[in-house]
PABANU-357703 format. One record per residue: residue number from 1; residue in three letters; y, z, x of N, C-alpha, C in turn. Coordinates in steps of 0.05 Angstrom, whole numbers. Atoms other than C-alpha are relative to their C-alpha. Example, Ala and Ser with C-alpha at 12.3 -4.5 7.8 and 13.67 -1.06 7.14 Angstrom:
2
<atom><nr>1</nr><rest>ALA</rest><n_v>-24</n_v><n_w>0</n_w><n_u>18</n_u><ca_v>-90</ca_v><ca_w>156</ca_w><ca_u>246</ca_u><c_v>24</c_v><c_w>0</c_w><c_u>18</c_u></atom>
<atom><nr>2</nr><rest>SER</rest><n_v>-24</n_v><n_w>-1</n_w><n_u>-16</n_u><ca_v>-21</ca_v><ca_w>143</ca_w><ca_u>273</ca_u><c_v>22</c_v><c_w>14</c_w><c_u>-15</c_u></atom>
// end
This chain:
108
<atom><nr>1</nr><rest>UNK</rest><n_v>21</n_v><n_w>20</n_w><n_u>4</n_u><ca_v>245</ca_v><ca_w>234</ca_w><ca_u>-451</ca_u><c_v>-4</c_v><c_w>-15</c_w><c_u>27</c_u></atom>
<atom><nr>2</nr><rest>UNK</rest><n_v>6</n_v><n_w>21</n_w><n_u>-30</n_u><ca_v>210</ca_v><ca_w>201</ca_w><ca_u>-391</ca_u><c_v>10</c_v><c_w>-27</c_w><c_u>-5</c_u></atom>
<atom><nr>3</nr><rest>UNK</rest><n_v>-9</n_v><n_w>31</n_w><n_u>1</n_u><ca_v>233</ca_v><ca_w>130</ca_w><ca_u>-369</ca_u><c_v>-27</c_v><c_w>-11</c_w><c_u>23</c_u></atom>
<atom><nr>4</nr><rest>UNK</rest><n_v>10</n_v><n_w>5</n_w><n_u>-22</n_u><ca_v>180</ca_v><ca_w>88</ca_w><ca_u>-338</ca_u><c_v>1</c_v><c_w>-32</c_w><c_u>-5</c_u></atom>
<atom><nr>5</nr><rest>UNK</rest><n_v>0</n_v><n_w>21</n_w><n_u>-9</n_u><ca_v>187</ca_v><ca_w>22</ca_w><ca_u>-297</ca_u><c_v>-17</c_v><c_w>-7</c_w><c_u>25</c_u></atom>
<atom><nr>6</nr><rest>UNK</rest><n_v>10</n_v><n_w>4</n_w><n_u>-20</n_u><ca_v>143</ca_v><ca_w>-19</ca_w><ca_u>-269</ca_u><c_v>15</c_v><c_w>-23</c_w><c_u>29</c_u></atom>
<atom><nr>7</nr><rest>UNK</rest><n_v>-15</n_v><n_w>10</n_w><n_u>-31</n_u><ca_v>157</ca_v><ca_w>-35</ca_w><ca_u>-191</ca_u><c_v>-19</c_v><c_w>-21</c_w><c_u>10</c_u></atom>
<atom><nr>8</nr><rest>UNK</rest><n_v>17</n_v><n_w>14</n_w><n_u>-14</n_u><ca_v>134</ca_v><ca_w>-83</ca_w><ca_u>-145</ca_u><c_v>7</c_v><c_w>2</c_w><c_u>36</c_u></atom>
<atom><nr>9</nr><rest>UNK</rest><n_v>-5</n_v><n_w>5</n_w><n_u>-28</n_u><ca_v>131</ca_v><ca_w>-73</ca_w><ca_u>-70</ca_u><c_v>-16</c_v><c_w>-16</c_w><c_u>18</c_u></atom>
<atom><nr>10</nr><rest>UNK</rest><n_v>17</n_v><n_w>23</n_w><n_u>-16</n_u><ca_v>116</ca_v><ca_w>-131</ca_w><ca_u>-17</ca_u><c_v>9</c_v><c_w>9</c_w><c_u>30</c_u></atom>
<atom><nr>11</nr><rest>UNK</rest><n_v>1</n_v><n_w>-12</n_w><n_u>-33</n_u><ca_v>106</ca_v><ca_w>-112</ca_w><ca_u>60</ca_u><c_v>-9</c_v><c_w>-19</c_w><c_u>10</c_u></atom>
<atom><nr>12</nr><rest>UNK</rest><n_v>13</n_v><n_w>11</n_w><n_u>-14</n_u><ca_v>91</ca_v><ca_w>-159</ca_w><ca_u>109</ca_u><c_v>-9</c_v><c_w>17</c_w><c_u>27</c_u></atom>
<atom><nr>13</nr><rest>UNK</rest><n_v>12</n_v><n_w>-20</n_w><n_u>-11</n_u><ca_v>46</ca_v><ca_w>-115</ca_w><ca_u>145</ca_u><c_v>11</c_v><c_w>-6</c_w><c_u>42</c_u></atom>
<atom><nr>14</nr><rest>UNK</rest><n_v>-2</n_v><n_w>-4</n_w><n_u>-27</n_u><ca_v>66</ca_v><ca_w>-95</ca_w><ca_u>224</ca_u><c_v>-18</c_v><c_w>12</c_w><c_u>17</c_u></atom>
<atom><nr>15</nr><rest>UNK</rest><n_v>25</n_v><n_w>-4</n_w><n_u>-10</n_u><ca_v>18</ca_v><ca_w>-87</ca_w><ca_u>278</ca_u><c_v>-5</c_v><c_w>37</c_w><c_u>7</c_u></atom>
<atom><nr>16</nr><rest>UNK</rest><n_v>3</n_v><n_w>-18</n_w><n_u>-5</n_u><ca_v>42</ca_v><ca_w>-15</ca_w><ca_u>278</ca_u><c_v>7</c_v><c_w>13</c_w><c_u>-31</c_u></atom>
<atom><nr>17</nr><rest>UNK</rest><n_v>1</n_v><n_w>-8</n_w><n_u>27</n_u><ca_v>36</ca_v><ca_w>34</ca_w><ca_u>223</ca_u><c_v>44</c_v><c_w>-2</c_w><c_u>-15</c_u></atom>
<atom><nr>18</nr><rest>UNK</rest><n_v>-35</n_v><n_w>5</n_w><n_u>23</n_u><ca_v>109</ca_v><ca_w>18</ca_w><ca_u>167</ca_u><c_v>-9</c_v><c_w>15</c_w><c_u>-20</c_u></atom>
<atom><nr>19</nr><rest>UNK</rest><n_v>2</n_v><n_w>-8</n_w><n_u>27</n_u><ca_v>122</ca_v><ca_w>53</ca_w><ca_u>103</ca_u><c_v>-1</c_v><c_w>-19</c_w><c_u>-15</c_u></atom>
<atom><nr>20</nr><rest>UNK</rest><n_v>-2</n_v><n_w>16</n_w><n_u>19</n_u><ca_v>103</ca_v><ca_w>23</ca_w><ca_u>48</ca_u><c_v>25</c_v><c_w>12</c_w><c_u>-24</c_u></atom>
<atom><nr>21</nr><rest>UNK</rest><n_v>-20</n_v><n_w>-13</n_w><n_u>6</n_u><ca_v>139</ca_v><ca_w>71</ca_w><ca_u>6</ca_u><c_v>1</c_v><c_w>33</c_w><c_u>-4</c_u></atom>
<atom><nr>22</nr><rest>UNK</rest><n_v>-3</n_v><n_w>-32</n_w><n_u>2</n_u><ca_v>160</ca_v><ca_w>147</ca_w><ca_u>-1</ca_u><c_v>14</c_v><c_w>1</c_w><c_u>-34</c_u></atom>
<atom><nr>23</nr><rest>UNK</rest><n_v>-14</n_v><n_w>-7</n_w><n_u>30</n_u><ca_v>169</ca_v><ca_w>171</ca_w><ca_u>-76</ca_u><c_v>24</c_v><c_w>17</c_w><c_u>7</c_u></atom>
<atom><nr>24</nr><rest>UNK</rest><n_v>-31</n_v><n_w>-21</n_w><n_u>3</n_u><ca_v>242</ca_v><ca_w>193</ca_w><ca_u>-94</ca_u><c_v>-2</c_v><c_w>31</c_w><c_u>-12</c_u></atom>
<atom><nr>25</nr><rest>UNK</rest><n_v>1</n_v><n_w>-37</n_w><n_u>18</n_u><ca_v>253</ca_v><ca_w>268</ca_w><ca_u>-121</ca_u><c_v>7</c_v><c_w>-12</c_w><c_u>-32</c_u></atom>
<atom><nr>26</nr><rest>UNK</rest><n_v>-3</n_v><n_w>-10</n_w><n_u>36</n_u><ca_v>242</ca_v><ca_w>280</ca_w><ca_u>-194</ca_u><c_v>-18</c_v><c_w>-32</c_w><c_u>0</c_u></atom>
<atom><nr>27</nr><rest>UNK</rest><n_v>17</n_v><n_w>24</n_w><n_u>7</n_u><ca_v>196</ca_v><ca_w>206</ca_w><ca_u>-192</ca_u><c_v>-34</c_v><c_w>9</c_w><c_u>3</c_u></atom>
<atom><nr>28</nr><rest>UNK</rest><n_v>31</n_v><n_w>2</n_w><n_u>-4</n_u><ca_v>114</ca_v><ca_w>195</ca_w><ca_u>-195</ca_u><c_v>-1</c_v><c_w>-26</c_w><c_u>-3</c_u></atom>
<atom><nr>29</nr><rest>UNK</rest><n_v>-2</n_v><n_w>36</n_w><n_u>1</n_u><ca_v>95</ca_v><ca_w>125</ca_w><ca_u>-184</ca_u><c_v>-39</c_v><c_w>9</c_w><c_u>0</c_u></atom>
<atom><nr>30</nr><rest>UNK</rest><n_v>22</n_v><n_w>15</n_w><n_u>1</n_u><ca_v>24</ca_v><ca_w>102</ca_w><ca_u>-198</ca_u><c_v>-14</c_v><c_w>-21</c_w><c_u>2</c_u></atom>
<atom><nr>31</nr><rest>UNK</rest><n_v>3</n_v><n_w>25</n_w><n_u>-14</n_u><ca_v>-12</ca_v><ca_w>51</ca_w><ca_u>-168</ca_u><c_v>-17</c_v><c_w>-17</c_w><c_u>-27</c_u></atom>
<atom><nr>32</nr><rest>UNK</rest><n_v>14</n_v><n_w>5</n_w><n_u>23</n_u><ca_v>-34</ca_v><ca_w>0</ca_w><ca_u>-220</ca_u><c_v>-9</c_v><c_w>-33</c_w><c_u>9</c_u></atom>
<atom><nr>33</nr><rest>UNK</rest><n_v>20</n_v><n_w>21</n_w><n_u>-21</n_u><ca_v>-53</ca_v><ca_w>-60</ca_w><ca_u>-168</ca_u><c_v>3</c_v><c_w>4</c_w><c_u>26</c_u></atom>
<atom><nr>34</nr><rest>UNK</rest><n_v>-4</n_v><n_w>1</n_w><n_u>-35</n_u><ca_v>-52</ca_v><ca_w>-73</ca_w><ca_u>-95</ca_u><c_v>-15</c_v><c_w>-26</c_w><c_u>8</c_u></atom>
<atom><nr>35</nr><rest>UNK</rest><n_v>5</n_v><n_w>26</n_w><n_u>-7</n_u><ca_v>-67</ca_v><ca_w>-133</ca_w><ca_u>-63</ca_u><c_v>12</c_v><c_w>-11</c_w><c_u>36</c_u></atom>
<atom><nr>36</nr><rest>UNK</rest><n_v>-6</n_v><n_w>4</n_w><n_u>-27</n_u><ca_v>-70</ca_v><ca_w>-153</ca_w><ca_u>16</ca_u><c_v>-15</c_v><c_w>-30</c_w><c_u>3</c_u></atom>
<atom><nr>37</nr><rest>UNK</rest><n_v>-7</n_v><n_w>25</n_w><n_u>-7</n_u><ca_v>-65</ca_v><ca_w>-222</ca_w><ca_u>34</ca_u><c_v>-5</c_v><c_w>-14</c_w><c_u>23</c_u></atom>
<atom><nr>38</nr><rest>UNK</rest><n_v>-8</n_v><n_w>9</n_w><n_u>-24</n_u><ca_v>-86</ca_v><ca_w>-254</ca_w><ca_u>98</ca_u><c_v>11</c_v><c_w>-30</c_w><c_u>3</c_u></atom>
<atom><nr>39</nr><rest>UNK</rest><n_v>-14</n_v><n_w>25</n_w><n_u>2</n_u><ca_v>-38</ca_v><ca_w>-312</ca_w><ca_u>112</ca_u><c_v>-9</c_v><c_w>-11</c_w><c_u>31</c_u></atom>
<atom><nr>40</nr><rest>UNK</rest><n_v>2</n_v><n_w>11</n_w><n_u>-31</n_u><ca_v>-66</ca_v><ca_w>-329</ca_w><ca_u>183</ca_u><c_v>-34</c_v><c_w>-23</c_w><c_u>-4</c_u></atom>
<atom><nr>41</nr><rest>UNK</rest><n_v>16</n_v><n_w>16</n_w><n_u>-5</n_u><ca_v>-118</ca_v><ca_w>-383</ca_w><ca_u>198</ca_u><c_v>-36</c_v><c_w>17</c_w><c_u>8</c_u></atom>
<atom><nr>42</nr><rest>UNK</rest><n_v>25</n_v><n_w>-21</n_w><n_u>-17</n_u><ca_v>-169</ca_v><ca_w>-328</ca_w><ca_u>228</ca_u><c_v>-10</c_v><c_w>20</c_w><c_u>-20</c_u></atom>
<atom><nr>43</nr><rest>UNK</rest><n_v>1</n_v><n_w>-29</n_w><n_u>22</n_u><ca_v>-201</ca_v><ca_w>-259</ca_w><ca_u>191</ca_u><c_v>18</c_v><c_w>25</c_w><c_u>17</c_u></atom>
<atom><nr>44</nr><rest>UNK</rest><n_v>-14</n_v><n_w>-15</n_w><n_u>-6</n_u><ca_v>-160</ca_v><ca_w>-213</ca_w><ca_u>199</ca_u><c_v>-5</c_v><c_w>31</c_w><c_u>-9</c_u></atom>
<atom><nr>45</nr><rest>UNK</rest><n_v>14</n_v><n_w>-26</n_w><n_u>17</n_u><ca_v>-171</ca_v><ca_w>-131</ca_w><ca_u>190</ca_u><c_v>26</c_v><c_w>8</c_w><c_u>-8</c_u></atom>
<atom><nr>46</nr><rest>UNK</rest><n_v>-29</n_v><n_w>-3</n_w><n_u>19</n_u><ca_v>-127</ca_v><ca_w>-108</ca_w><ca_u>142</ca_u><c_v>22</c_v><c_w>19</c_w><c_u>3</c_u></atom>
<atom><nr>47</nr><rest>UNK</rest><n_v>-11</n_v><n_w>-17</n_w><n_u>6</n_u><ca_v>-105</ca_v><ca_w>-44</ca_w><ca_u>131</ca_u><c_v>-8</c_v><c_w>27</c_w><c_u>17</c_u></atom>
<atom><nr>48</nr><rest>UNK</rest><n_v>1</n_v><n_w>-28</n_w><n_u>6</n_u><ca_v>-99</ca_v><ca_w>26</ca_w><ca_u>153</ca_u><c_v>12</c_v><c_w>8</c_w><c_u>-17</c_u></atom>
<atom><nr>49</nr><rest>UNK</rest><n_v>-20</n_v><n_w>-10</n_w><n_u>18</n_u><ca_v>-68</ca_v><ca_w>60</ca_w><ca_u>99</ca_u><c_v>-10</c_v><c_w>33</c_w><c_u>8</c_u></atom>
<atom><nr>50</nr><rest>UNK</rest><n_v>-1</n_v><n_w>-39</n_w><n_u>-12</n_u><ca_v>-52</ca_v><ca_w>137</ca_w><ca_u>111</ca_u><c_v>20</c_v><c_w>9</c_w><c_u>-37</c_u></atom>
<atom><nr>51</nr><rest>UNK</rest><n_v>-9</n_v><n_w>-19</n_w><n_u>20</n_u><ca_v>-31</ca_v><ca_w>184</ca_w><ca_u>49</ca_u><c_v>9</c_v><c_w>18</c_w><c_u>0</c_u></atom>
<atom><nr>52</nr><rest>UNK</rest><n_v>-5</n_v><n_w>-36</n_w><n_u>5</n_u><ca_v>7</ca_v><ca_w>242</ca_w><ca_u>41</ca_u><c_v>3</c_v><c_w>7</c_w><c_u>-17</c_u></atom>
<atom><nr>53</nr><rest>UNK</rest><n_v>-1</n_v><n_w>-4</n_w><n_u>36</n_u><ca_v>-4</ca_v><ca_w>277</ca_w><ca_u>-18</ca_u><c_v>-5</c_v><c_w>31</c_w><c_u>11</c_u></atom>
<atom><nr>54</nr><rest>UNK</rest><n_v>-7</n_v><n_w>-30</n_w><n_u>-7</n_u><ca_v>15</ca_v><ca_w>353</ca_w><ca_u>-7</ca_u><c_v>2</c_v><c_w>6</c_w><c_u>22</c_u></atom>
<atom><nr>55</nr><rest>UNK</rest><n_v>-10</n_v><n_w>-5</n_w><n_u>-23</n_u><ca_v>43</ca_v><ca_w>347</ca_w><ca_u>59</ca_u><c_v>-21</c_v><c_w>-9</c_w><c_u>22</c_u></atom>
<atom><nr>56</nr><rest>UNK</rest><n_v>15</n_v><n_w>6</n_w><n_u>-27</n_u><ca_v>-19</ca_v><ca_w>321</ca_w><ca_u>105</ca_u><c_v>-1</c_v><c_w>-33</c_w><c_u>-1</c_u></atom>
<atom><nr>57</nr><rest>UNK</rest><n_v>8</n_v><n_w>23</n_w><n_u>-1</n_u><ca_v>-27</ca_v><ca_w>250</ca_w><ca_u>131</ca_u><c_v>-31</c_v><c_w>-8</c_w><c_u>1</c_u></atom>
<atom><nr>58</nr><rest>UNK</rest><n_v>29</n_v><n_w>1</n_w><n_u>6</n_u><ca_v>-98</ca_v><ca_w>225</ca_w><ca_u>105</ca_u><c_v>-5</c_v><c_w>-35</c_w><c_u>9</c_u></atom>
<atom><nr>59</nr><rest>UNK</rest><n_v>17</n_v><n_w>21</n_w><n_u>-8</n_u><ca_v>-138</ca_v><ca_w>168</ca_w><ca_u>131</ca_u><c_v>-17</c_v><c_w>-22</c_w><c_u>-29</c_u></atom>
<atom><nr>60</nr><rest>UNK</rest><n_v>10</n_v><n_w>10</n_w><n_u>23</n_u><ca_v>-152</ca_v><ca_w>130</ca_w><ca_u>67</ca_u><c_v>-19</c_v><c_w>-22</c_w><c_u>-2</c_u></atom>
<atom><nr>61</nr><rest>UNK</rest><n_v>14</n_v><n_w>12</n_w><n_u>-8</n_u><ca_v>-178</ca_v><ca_w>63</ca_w><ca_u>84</ca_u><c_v>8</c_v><c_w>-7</c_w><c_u>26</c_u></atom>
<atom><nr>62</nr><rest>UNK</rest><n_v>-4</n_v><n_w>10</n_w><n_u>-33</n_u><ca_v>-191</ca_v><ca_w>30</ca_w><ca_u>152</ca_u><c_v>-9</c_v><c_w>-17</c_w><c_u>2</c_u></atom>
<atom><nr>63</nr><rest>UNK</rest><n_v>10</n_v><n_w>25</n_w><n_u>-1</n_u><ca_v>-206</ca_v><ca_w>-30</ca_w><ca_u>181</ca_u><c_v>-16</c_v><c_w>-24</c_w><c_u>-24</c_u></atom>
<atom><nr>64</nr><rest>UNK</rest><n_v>6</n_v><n_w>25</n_w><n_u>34</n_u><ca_v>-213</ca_v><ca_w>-71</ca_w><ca_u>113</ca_u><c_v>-1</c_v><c_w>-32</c_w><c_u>15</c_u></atom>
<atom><nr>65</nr><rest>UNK</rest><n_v>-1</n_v><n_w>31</n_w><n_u>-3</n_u><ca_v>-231</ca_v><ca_w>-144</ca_w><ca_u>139</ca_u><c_v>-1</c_v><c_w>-22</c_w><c_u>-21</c_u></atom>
<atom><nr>66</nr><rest>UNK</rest><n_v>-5</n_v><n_w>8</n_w><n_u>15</n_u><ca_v>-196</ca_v><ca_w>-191</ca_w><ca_u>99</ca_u><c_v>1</c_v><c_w>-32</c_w><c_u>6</c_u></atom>
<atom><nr>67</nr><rest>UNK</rest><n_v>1</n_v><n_w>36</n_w><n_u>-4</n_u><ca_v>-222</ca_v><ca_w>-276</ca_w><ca_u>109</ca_u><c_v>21</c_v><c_w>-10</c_w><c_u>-2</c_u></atom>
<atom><nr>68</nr><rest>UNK</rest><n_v>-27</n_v><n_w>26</n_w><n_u>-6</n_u><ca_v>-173</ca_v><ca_w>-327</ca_w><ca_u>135</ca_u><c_v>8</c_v><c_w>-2</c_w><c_u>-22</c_u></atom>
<atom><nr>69</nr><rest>UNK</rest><n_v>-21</n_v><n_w>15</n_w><n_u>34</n_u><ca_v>-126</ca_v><ca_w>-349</ca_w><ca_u>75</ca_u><c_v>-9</c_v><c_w>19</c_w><c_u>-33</c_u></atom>
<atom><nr>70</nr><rest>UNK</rest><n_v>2</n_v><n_w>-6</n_w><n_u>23</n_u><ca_v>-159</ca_v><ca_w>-297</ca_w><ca_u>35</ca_u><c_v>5</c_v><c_w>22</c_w><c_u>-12</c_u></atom>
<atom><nr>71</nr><rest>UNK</rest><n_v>-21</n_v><n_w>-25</n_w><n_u>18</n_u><ca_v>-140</ca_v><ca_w>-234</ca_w><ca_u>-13</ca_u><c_v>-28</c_v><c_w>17</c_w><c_u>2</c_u></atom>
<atom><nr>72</nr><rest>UNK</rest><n_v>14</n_v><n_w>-17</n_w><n_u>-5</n_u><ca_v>-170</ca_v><ca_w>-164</ca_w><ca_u>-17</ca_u><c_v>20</c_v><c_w>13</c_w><c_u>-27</c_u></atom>
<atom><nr>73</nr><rest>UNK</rest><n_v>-14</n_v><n_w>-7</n_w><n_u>9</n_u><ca_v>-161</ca_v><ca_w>-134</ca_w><ca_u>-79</ca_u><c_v>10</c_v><c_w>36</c_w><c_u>-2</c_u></atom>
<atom><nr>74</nr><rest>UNK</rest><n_v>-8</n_v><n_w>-15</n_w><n_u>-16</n_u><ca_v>-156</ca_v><ca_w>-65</ca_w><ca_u>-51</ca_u><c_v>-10</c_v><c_w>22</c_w><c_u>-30</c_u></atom>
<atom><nr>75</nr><rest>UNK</rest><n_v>15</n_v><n_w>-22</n_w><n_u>26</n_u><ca_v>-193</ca_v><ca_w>-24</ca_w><ca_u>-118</ca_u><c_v>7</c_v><c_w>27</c_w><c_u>7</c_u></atom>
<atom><nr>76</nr><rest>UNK</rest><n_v>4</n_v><n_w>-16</n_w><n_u>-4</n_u><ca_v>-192</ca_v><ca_w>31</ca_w><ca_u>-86</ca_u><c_v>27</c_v><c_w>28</c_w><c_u>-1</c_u></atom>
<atom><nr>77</nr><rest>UNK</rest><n_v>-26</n_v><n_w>-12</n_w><n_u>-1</n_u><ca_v>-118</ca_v><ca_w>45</ca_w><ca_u>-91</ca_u><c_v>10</c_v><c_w>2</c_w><c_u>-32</c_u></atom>
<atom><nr>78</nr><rest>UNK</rest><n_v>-11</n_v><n_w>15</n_w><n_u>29</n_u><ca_v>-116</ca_v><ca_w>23</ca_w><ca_u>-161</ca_u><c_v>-7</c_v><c_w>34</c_w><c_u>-12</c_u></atom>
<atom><nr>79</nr><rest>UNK</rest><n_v>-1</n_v><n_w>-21</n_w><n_u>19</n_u><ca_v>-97</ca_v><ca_w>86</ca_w><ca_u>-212</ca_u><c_v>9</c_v><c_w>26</c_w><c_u>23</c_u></atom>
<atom><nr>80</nr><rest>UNK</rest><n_v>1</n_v><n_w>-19</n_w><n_u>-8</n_u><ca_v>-77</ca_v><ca_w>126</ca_w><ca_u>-151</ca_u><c_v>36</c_v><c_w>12</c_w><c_u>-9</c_u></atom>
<atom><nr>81</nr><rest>UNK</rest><n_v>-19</n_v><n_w>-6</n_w><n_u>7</n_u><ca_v>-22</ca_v><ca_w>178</ca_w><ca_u>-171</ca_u><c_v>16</c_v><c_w>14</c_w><c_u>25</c_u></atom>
<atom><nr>82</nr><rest>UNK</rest><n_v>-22</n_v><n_w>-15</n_w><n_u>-23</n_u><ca_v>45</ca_v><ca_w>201</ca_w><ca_u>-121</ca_u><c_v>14</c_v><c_w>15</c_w><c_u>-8</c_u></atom>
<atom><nr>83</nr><rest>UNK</rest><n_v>-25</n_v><n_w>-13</n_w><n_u>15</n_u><ca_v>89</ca_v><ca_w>250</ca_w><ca_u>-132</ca_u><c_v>24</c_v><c_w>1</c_w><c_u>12</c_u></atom>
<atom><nr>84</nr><rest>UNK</rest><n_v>-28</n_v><n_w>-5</n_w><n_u>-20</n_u><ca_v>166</ca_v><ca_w>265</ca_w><ca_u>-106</ca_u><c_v>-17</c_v><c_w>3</c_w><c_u>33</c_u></atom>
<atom><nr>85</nr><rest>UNK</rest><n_v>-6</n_v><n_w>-13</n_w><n_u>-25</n_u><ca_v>161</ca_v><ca_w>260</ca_w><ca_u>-31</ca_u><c_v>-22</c_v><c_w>-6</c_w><c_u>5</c_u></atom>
<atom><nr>86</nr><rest>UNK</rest><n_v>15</n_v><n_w>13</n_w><n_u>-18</n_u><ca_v>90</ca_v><ca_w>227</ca_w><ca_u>-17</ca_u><c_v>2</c_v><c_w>-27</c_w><c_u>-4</c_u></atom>
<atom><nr>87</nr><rest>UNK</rest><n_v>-11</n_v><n_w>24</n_w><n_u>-14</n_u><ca_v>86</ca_v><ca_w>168</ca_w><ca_u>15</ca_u><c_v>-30</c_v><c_w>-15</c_w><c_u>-3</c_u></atom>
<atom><nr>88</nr><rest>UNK</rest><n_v>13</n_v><n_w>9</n_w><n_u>-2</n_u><ca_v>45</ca_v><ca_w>115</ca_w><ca_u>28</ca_u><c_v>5</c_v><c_w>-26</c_w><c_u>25</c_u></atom>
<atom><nr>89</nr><rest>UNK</rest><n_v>2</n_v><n_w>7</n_w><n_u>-27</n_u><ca_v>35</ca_v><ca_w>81</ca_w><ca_u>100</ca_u><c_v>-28</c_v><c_w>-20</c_w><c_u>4</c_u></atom>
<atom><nr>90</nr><rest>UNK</rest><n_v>20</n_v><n_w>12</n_w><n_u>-18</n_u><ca_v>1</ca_v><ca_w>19</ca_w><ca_u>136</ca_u><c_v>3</c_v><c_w>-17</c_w><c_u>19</c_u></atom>
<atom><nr>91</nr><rest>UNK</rest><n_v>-6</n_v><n_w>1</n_w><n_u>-18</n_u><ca_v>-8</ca_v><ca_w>-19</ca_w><ca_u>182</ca_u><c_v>-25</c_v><c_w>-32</c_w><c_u>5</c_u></atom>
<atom><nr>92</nr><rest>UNK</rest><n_v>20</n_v><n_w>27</n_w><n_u>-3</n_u><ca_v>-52</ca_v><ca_w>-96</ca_w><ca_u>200</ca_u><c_v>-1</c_v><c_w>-3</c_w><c_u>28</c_u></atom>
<atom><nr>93</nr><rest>UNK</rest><n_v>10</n_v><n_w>5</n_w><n_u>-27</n_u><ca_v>-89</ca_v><ca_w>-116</ca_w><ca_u>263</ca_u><c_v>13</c_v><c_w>-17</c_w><c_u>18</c_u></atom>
<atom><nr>94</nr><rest>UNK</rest><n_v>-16</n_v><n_w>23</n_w><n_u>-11</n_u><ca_v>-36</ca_v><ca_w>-168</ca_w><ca_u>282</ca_u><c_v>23</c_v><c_w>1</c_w><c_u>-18</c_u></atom>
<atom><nr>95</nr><rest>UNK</rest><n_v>-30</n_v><n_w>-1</n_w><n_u>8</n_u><ca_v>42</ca_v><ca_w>-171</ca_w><ca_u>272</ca_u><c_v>-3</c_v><c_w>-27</c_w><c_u>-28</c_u></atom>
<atom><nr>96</nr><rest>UNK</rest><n_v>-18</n_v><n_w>18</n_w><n_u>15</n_u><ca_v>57</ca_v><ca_w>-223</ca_w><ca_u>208</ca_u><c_v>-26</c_v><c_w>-10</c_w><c_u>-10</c_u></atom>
<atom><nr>97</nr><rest>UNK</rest><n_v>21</n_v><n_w>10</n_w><n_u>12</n_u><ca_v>-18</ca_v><ca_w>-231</ca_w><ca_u>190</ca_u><c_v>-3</c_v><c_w>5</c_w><c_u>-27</c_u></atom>
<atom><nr>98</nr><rest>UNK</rest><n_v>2</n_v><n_w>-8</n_w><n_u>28</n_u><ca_v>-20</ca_v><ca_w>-192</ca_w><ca_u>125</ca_u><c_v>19</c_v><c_w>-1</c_w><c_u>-16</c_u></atom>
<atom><nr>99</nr><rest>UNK</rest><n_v>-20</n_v><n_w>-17</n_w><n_u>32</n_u><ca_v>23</ca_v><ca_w>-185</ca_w><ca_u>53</ca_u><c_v>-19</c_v><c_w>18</c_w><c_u>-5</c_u></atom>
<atom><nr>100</nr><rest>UNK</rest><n_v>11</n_v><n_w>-20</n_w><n_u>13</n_u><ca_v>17</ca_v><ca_w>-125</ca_w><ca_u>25</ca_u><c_v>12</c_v><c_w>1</c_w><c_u>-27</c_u></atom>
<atom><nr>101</nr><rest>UNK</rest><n_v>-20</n_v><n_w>2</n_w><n_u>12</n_u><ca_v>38</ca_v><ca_w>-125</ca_w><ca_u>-41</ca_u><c_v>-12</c_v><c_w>14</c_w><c_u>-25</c_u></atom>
<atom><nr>102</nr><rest>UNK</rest><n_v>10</n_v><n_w>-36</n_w><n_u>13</n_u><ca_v>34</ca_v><ca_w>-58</ca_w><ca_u>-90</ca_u><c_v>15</c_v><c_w>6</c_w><c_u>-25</c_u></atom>
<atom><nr>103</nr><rest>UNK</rest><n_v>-25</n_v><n_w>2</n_w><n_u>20</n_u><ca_v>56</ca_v><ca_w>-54</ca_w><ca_u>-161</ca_u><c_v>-8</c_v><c_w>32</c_w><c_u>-6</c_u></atom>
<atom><nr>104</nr><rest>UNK</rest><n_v>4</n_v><n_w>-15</n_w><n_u>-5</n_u><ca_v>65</ca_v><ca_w>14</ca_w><ca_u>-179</ca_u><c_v>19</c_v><c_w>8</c_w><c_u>-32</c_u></atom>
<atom><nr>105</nr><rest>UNK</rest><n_v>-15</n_v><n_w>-10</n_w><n_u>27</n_u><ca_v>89</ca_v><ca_w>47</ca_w><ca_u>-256</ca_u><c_v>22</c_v><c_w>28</c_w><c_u>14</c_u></atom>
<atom><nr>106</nr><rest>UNK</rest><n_v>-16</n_v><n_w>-9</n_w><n_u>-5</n_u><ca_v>147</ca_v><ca_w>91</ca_w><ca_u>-234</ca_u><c_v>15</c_v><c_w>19</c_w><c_u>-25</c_u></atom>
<atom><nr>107</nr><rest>UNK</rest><n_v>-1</n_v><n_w>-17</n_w><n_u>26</n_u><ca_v>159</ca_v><ca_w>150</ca_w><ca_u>-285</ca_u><c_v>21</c_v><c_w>17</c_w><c_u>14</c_u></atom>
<atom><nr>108</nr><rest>UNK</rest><n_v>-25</n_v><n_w>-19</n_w><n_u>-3</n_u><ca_v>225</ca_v><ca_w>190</ca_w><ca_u>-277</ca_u><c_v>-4</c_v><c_w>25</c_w><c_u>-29</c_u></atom>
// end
């Protein structure tokens, strides 16, 4: 019988591409929000996010500009499915400007 729990991962985005996370073996995680955050006074651009989903790194979104103090709710990620061993990668226009923060149903 499957077990599924939902996760929550929070990144404070780095000016160079970080994992957000890599699925474990025998797991599938599904994305069921996402949400990027700018905590800086300025607009800030958000995200690259990169995908691997059967071994290639994909260009998903880019330069998302996300208003001073304000949220992005990132739709586009919402319902996406991972399996064992892809990942999910990004990356903000300035060191400590963004949260990234990704809840994700986790099915073993």
């Amino acid at each position: 019988m499957a077990t599924t729990k939902l996760r929550f991962v929070l990144e404070q985005l780095p000016a160079t591409t970080t994992n957000v996370f890599t699925v474990p073996a025998l797991h599938t995680y599904q994305i069921v929000s996402a949400v990027g955050a700018n905590l800086d006074t300025a607009n800030a651009t958000q995200i690259a996010i990169e995908v691997n989903s059967g071994g290639g790194l994909t260009d998903y979104l880019t330069a998302r500009t996300i208003p001073a103090k304000g949220t992005d709710l990132l739709p586009e990620l919402v319902g996406m499915i991972f399996e064992a061993g892809d990942l999910l990668n990004a990356f903000a226009s300035a060191v400590s400007d963004i949260n990234l923060k990704v809840s994700v149903l986790d099915t073993v």
